[in-house]
N, C-alpha and C positions, 0 to 999 in steps of 0.2 A: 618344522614345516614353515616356509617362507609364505605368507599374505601379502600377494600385490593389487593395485586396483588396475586395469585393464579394459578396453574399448569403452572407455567414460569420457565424455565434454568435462574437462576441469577449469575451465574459465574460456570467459569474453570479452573479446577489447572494439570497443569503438568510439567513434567519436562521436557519434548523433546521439543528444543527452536524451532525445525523444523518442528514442527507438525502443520499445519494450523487451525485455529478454529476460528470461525465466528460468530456471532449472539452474544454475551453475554460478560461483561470481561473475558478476561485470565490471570491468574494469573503463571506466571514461578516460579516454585521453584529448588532448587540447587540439591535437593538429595530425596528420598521417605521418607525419616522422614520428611524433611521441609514439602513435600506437605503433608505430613497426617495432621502436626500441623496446615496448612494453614487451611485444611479442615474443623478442630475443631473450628478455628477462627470467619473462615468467614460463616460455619451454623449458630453459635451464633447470631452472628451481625447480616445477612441477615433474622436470624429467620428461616430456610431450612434446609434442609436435605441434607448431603454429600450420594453419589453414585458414588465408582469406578467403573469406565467401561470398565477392562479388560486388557485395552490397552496401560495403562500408561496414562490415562488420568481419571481425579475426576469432578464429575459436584456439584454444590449444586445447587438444584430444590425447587420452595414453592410447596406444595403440595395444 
């Protein structure tokens, strides 16, 4: 029997060091390039999907 994790927030990228965010890694990046490249990184890795959300904040999710 195969265990996969599924419809979970597995991290956050943004760049406002001020911005509170809970539940899941945060990843800070320095400028909006780093974070899109973080984004590309860490879908990879995590196997997820990047989604920005408007507000200066990127999540990757498993779907």
């Amino acid at each position: 029997m195969e265990v996969t994790i599924a419809k979970m927030i597995l991290a956050a990228v943004t760049t406002a060091k001020d911005r509170r965010i809970e539940g899941c890694p945060v990843f800070y990046a320095a400028d909006e390039a780093e974070a899109a490249e973080m984004c590309v990184v860490l879908s990879r890795v995590l196997e997820g999907v990047a989604h920005e959300m408007g507000n200066g904040v990127s999540i990757i999710v498993k779907h």
